[in-house]
TITI-151108 format. One record per residue: x, y negated, z of N, C-alpha, C in turn; residue number from 0; residue in three letters. Coordinates in steps of 0.02 Angstrom, whole numbers, plus 32768, in hexadecimal, padded with zeros to 4 digits. Layout:
BEGIN
<node n_c1="X" n_c2="Y" n_c3="Z" ca_c1="X" ca_c2="Y" ca_c3="Z" c_c1="X" c_c2="Y" c_c3="Z" roke="NUM" finu="ALA"/>
...
***
This chain:
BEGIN
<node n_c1="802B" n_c2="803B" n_c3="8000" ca_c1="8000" ca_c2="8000" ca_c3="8000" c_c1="802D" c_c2="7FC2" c_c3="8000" roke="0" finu="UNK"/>
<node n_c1="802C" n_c2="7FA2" n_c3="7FCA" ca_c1="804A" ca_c2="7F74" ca_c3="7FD2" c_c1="8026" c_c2="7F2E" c_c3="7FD0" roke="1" finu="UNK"/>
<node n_c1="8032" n_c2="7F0B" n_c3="800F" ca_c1="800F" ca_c2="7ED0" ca_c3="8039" c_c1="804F" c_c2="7E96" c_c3="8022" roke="2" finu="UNK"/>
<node n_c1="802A" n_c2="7E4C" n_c3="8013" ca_c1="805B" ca_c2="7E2B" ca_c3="8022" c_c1="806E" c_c2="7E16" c_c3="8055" roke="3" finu="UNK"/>
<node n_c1="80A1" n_c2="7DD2" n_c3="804E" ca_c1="80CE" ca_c2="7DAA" ca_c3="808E" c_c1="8089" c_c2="7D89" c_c3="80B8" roke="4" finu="UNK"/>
<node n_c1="8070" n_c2="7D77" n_c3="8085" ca_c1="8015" ca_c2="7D5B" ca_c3="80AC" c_c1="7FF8" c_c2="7D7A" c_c3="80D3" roke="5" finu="UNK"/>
<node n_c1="7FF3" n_c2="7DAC" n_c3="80BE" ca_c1="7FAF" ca_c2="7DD7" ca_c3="80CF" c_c1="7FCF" c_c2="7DFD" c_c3="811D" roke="6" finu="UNK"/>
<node n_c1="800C" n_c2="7E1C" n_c3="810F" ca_c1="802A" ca_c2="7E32" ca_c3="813E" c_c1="801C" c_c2="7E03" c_c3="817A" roke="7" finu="UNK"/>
<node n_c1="8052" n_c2="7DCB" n_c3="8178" ca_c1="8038" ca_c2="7D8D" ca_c3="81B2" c_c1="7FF9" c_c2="7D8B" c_c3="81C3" roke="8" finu="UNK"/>
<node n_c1="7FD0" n_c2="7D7D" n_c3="819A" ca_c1="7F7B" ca_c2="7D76" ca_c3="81B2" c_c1="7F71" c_c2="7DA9" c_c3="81E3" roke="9" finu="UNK"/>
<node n_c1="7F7B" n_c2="7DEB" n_c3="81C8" ca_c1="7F70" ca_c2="7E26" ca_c3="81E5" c_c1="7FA5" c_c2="7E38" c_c3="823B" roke="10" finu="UNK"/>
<node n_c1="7FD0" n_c2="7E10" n_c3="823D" ca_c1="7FEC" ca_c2="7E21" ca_c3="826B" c_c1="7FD2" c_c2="7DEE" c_c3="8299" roke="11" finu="UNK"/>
<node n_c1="7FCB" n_c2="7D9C" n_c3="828D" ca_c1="7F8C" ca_c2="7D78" ca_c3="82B1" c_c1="7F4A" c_c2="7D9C" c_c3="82CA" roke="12" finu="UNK"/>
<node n_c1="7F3A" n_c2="7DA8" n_c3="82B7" ca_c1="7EF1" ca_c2="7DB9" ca_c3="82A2" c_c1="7EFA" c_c2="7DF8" c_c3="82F0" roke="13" finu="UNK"/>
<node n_c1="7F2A" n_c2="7E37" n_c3="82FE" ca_c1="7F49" ca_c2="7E61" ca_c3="8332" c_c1="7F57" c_c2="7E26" c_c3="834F" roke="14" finu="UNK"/>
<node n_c1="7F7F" n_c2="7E18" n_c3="8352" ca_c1="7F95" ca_c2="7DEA" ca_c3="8390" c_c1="7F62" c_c2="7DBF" c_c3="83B2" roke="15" finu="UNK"/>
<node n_c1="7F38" n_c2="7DA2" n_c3="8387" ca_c1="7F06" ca_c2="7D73" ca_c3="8395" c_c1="7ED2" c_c2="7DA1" c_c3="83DB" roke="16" finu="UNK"/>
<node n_c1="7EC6" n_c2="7DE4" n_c3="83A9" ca_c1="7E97" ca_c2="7E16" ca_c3="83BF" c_c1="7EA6" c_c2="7E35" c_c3="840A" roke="17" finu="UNK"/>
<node n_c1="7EF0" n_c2="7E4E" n_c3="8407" ca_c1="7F03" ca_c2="7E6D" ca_c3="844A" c_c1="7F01" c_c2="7E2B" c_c3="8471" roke="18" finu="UNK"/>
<node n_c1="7F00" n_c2="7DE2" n_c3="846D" ca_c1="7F05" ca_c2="7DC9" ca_c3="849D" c_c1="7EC9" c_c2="7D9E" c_c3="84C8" roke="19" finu="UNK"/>
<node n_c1="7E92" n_c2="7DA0" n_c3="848E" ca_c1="7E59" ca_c2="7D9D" ca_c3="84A0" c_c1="7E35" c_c2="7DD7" c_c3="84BA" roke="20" finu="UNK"/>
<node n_c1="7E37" n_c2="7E06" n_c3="84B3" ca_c1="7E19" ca_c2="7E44" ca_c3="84CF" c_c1="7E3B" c_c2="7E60" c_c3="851A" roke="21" finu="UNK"/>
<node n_c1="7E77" n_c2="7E1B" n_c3="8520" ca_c1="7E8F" ca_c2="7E2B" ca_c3="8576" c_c1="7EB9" c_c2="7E52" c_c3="857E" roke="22" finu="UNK"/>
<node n_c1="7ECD" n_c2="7E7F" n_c3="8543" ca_c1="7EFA" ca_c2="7EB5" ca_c3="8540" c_c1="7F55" c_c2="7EA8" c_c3="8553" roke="23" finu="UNK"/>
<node n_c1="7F69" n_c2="7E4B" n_c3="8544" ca_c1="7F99" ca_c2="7E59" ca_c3="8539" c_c1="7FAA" c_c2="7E01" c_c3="8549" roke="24" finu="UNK"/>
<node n_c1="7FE0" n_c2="7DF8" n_c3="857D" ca_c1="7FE8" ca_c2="7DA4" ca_c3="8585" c_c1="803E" c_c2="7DA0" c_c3="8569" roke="25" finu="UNK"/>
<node n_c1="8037" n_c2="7D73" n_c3="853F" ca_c1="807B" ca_c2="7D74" ca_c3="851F" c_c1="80A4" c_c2="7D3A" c_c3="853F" roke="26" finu="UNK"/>
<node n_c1="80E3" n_c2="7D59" n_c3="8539" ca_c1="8101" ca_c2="7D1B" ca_c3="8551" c_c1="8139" c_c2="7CF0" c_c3="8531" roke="27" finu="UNK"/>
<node n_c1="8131" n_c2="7D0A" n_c3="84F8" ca_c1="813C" ca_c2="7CEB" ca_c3="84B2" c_c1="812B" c_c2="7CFC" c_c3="8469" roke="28" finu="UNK"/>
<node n_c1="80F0" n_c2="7CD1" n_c3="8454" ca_c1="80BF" ca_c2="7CD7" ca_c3="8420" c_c1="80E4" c_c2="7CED" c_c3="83DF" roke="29" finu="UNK"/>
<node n_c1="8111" n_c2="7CC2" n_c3="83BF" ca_c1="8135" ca_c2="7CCA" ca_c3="83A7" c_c1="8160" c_c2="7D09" c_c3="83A1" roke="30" finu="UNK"/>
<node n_c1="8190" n_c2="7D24" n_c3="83C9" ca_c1="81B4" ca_c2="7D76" ca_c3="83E4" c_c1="8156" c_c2="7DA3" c_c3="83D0" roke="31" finu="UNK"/>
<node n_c1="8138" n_c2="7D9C" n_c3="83ED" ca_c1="80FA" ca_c2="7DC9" ca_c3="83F4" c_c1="80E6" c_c2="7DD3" c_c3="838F" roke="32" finu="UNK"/>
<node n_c1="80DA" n_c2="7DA3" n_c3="8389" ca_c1="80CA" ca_c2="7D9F" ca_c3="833A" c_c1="8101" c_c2="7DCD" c_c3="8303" roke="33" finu="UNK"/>
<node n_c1="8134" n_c2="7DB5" n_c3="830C" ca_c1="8170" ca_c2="7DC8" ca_c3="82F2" c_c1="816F" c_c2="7E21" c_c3="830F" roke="34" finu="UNK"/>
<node n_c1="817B" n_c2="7E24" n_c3="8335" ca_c1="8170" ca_c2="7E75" ca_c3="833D" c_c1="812E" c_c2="7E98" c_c3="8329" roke="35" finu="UNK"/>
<node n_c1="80EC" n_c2="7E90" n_c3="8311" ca_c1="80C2" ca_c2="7EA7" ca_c3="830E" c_c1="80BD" c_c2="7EA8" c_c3="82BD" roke="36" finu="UNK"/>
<node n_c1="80E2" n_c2="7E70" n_c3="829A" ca_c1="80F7" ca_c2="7E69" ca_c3="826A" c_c1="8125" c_c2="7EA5" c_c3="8245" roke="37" finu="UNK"/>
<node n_c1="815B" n_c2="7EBB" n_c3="827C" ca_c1="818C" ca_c2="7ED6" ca_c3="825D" c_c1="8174" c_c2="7F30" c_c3="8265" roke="38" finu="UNK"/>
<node n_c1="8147" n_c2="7F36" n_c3="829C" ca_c1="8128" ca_c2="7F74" ca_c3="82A1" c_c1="80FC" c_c2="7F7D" c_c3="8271" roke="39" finu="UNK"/>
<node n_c1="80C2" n_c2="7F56" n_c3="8251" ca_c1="80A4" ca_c2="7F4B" ca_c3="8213" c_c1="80C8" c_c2="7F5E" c_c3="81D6" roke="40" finu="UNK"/>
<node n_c1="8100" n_c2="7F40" n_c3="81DC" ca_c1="812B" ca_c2="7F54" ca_c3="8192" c_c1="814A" c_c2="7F81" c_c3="8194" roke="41" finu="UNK"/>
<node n_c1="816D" n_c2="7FB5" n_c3="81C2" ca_c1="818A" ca_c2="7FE8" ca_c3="81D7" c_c1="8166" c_c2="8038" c_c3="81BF" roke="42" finu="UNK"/>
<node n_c1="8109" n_c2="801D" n_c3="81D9" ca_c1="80E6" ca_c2="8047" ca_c3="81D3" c_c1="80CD" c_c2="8050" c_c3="8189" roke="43" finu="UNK"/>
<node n_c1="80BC" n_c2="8012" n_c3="8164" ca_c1="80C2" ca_c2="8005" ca_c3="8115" c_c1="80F1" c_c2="8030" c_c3="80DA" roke="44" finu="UNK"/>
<node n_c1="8137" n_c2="8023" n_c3="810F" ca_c1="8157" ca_c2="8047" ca_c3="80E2" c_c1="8162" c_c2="809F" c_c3="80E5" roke="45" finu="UNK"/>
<node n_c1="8154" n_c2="80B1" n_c3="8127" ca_c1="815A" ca_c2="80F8" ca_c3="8134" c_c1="8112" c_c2="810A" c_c3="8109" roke="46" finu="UNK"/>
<node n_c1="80D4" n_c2="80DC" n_c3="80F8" ca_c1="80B8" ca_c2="8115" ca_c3="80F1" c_c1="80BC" c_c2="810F" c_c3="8096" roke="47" finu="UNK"/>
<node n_c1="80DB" n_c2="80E2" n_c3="8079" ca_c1="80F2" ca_c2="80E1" ca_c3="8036" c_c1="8113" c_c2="8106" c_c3="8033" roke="48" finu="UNK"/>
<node n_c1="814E" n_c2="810D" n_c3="8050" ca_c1="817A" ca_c2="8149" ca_c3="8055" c_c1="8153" c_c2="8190" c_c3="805F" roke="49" finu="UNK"/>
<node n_c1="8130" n_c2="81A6" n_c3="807F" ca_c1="810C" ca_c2="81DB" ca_c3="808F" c_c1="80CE" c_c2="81E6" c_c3="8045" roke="50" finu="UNK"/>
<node n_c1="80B9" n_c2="81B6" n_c3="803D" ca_c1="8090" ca_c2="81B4" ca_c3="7FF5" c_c1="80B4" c_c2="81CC" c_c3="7FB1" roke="51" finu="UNK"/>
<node n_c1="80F3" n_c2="81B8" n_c3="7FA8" ca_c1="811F" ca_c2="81B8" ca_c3="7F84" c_c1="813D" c_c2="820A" c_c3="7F7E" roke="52" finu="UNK"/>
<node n_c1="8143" n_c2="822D" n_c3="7FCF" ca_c1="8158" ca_c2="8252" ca_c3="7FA8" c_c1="8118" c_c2="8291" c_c3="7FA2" roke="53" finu="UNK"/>
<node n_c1="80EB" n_c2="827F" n_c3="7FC3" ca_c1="80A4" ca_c2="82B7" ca_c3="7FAF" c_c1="807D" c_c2="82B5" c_c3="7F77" roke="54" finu="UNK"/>
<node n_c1="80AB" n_c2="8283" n_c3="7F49" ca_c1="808C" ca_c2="8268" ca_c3="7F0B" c_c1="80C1" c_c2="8284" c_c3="7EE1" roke="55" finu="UNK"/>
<node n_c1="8107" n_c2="828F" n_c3="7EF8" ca_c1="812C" ca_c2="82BE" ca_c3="7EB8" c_c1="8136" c_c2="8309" c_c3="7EEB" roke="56" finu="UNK"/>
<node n_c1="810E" n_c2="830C" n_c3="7F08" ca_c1="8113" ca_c2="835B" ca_c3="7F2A" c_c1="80C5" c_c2="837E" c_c3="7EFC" roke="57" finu="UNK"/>
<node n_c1="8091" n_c2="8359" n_c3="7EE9" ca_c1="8064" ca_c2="836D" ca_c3="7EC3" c_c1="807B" c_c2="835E" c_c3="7E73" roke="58" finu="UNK"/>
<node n_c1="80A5" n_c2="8343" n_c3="7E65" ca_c1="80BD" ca_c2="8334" ca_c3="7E14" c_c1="80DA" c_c2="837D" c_c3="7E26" roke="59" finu="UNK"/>
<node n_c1="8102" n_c2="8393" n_c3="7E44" ca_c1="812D" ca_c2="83CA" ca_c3="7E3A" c_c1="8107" c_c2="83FE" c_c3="7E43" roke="60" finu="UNK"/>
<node n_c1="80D1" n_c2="8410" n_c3="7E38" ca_c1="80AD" ca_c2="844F" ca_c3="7E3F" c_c1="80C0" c_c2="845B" c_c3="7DEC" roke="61" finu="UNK"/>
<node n_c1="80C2" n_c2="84A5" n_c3="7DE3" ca_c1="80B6" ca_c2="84CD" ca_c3="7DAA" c_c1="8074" c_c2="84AE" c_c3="7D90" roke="62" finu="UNK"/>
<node n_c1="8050" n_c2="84BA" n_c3="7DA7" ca_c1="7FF2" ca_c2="84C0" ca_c3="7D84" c_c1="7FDB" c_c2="8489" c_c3="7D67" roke="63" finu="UNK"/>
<node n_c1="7FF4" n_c2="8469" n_c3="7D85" ca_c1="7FFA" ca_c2="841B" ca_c3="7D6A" c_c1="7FA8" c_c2="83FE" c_c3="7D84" roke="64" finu="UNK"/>
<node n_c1="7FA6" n_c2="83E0" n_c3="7DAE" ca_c1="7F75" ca_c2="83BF" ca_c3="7DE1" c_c1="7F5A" c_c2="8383" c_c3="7DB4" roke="65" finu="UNK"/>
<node n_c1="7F22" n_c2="8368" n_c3="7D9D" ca_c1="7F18" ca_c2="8327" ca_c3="7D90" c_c1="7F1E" c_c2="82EC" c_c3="7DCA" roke="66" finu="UNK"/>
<node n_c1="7F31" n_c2="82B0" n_c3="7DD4" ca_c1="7F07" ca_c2="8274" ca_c3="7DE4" c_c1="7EE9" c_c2="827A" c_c3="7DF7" roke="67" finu="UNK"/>
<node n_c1="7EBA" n_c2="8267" n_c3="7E37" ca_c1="7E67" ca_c2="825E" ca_c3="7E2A" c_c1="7E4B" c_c2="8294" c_c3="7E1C" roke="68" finu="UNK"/>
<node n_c1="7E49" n_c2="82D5" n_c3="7E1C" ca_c1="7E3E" ca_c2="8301" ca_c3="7E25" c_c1="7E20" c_c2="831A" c_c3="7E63" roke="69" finu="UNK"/>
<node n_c1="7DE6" n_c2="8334" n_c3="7E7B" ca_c1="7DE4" ca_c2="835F" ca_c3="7EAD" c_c1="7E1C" c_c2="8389" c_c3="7EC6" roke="70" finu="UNK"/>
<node n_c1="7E2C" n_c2="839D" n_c3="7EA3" ca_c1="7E71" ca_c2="83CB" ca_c3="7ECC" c_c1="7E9E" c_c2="83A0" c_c3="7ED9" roke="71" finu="UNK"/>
<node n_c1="7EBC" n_c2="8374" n_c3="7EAA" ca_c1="7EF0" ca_c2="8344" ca_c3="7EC8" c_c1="7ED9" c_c2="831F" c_c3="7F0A" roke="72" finu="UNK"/>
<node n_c1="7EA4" n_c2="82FD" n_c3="7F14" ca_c1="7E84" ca_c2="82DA" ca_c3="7F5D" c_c1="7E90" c_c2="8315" c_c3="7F85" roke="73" finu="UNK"/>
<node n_c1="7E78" n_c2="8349" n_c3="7F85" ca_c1="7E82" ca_c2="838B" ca_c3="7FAD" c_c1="7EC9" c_c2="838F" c_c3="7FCB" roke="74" finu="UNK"/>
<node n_c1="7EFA" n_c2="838A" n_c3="7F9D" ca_c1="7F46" ca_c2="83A4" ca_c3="7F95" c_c1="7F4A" c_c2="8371" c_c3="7FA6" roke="75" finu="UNK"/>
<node n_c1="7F48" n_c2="8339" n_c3="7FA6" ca_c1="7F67" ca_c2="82DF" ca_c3="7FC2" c_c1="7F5A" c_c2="82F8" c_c3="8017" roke="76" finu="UNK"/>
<node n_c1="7F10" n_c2="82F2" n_c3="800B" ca_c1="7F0C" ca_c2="82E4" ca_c3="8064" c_c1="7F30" c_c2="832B" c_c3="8090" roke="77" finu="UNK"/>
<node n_c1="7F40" n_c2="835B" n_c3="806F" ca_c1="7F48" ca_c2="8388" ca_c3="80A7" c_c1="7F9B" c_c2="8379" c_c3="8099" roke="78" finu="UNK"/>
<node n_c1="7FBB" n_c2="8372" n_c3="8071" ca_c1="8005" ca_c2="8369" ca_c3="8079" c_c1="801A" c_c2="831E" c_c3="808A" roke="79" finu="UNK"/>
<node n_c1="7FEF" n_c2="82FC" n_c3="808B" ca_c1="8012" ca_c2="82A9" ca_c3="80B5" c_c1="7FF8" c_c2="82BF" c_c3="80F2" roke="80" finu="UNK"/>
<node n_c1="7FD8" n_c2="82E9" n_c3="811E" ca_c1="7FCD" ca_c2="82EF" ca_c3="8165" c_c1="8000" c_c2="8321" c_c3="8177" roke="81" finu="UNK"/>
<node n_c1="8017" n_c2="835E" n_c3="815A" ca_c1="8062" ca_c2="8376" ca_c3="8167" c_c1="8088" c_c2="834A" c_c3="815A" roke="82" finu="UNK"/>
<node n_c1="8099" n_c2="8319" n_c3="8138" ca_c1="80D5" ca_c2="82FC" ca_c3="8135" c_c1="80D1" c_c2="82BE" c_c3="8173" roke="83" finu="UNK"/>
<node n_c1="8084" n_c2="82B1" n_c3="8191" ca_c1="808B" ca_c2="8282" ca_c3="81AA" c_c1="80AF" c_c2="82A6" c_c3="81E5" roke="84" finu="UNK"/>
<node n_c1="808D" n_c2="82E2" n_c3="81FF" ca_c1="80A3" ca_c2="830D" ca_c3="823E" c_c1="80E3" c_c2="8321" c_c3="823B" roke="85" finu="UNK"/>
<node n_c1="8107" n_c2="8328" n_c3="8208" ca_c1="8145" ca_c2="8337" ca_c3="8201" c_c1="817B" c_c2="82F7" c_c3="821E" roke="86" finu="UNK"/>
<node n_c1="8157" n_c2="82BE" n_c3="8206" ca_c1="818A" ca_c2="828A" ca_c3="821E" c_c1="8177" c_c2="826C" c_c3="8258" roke="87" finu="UNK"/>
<node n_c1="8152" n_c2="8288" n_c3="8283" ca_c1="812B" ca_c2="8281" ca_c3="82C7" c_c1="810D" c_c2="8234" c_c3="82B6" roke="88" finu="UNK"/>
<node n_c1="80E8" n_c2="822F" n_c3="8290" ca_c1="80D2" ca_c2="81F1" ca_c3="828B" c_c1="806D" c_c2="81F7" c_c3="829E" roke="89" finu="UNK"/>
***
C-alpha cells in the first residue's frame, strides 16, 4: 500500500489526536510522540509491502499457473500472507 508523505502525517495525527483524547495516553512531548507513531506507521507499511511482495512471486512461481483475481489466487493470497505474517511474528 502505498500512502503518501500527506496522508501518512494526517494518519499519524489523526492516532495521536485519538489516543489522547480517549485518555489513553499524556504526552510529554507532542512532537517525539508524533514522530514515533509516524515511524511505526511506516515500518509497518513497509513490512507488509515486503510481505505482499513476496506472496505475490510465491504464487507467480506455482507450476499451474494461478490467475490474478481469481478465486484461487484470493484463496492462495490470503492463506500465504497469514503464514508469512506468522513467520515473521508480526
Amino acid at each position: 500500500m502505498r500512502l503518501s508523505e500527506e496522508r501518512i502525517t494526517h494518519l499519524a495525527h489523526l492516532v495521536c489526536d485519538g489516543l489522547y483524547q480517549d485518555d489513553l495516553v499524556d504526552y510529554v512531548n507532542d512532537d517525539e510522540a508524533l514522530k514515533l507513531i509516524k515511524k511505526v506507521m511506516l515500518d509497518y507499511f513497509k513490512m507488509d509491502d515486503a510481505v505482499d511482495e513476496f506472496v505475490r512471486q510465491k504464487i507467480f512461481s506455482l507450476k499451474k499457473g494461478v490467475l490474478e483475481a481469481s478465486r484461487e489466487w484470493e484463496i492462495l493470497y490470503k492463506k500465504y500472507y497469514e503464514e508469512e505474517l506468522n513467520r515473521r511474528k508480526f
